[in-house]
C-alpha positions as CSV (number, residue, x, y, z in Angstrom):
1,X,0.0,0.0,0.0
2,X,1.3,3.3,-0.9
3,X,1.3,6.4,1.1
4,X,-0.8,8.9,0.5
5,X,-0.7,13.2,0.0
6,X,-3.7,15.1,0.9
7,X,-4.8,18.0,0.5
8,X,-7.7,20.2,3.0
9,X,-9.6,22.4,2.2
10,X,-12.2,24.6,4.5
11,X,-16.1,24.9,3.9
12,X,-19.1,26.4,5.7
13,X,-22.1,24.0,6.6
14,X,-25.1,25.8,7.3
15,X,-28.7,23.8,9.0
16,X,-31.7,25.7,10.3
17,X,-32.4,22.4,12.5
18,X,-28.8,21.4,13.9
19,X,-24.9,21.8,14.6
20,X,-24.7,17.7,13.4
21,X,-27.0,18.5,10.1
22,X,-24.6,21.4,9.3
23,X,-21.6,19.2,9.4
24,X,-23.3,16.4,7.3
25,X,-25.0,18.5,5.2
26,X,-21.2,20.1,4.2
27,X,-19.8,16.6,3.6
28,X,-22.7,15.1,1.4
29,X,-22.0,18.7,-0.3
30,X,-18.5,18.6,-0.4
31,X,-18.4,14.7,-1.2
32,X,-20.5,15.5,-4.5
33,X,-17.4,17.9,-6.0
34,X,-14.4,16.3,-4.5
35,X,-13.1,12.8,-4.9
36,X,-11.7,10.4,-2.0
37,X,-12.8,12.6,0.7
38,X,-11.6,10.7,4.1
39,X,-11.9,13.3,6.8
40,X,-13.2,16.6,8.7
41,X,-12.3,18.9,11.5
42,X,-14.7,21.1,12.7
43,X,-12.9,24.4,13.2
44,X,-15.9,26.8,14.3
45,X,-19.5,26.7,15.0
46,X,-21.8,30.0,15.3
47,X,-25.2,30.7,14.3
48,X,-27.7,33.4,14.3
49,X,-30.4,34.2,17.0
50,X,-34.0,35.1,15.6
51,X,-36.9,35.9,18.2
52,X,-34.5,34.6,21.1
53,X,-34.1,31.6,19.7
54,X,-31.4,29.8,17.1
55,X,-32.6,30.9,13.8
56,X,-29.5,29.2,11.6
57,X,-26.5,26.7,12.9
58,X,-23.3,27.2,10.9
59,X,-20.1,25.0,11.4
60,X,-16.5,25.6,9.2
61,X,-14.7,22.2,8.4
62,X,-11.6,21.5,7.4
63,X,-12.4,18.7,4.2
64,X,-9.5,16.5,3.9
65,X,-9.1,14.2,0.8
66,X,-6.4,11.9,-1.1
67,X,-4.7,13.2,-4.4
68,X,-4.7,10.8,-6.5
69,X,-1.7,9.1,-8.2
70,X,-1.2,10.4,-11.5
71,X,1.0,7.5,-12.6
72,X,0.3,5.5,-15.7
């Protein structure tokens, strides 16, 4: 088995019903674009407050994925 390289990059999940939505809303997103997509870190959460309550959850992750080999 070879090693592999990543690469990361950072996106902003957004849910109006949770902080876990947010974050797999971002990866079923983020899995549709980029290939061999094998991690996350979840580097901020916020949100917005509507009528003293949470209106909107939003949660910045950190998408990790494998380059792939280029090789013949």
């Amino acid at each position: 088995m070879a090693d592999n390289t990543y690469s990361k990059t950072e996106i902003v999940g957004s849910s109006a019903e949770s902080v876990d939505e947010a974050i797999r809303g971002a990866i079923r997103r983020a899995s549709t674009t980029l290939r061999q997509v094998e991690w996350f870190e979840v580097t901020e959460i916020r949100g917005h407050v509507q009528d003293g309550e949470v209106g909107h959850f939003q949660v910045t992750l950190k998408i990790g994925f494998a380059l792939e080999d280029t090789k013949p």
